[in-house]
N, C-alpha and C positions, 0 to 999 in steps of 0.2 A: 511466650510470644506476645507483643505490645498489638494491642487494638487498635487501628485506625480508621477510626469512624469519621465518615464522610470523604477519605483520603480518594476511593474510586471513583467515587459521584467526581472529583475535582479533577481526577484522570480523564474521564471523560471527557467532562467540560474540554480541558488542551486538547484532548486527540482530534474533538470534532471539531472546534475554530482551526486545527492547526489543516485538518481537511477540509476545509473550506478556503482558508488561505491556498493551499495548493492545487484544489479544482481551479479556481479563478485564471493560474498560469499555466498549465500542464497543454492544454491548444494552443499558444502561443511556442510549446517547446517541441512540437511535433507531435503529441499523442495523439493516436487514434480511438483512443478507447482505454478505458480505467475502470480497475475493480476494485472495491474494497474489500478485505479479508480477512478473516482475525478477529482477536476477539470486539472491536469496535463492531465489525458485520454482527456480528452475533450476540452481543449485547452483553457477553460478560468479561466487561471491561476490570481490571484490576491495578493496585499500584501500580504494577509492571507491565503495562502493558505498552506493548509499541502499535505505532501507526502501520497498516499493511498494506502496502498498493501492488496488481499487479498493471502493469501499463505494455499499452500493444504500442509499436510505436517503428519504423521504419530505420536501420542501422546497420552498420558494417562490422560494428563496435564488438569483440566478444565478448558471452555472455557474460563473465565473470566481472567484466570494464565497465560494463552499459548503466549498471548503477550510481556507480563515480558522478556521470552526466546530471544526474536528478539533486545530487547529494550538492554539487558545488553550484548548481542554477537556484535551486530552492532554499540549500541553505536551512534546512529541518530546525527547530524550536525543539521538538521531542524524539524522544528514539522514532525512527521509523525505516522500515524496511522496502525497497522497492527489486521488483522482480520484473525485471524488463522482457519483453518479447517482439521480436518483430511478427507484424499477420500471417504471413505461412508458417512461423513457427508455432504460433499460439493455435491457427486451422489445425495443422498435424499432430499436434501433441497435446491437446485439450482433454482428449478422453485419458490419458496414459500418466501425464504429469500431474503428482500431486497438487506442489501449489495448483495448476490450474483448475484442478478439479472442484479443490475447496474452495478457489475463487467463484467460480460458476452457481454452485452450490450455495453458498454464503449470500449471492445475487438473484438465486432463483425467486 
């Protein structure tokens, strides 16, 4: 296996400009609220690593669709994953739901 040194420090660098670019619009698209998740939360960032947001956010959209919305507004620069919730879903299922838990968790 080939060594890449410095290649994570350089993941980093992207994930967190590329979160920073998308906190700046994410209130302007309806979010109520944003987590970060993964390994960016947690500091062990790697080549592979993707962007994790979970966002609470008001929609009819189902669950499965609701990501589409983030992907074709923001237009992501790096892999990134978003897990959308609306507030009663994320109230009711905060304890039960993994992603949510790890977001939570990740933000404590």
């Amino acid at each position: 296996m080939a060594v890449m040194i410095g290649f994570a420090e350089r993941r980093r660098e992207l994930l967190e400009a590329e979160l920073q670019r998308m906190a700046a619009e994410l209130p302007m698209l309806g979010v109520e609220r944003s987590y970060l998740t993964g390994d960016l939360a947690t500091g062990e960032v790697d080549v592979g690593s993707a962007l994790d947001l979970v966002l609470v956010r008001e929609t009819d959209e189902p669950f499965r669709k609701r990501a589409d919305f983030f992907v074709s507004h923001l237009q992501p620069r790096v892999a990134t994953r978003f897990w959308v919730y609306t507030p009663e879903e994320f109230e009711e299922l905060a304890e039960d739901d993994p992603v949510l838990r790890r977001a939570l968790a990740d933000n404590a």
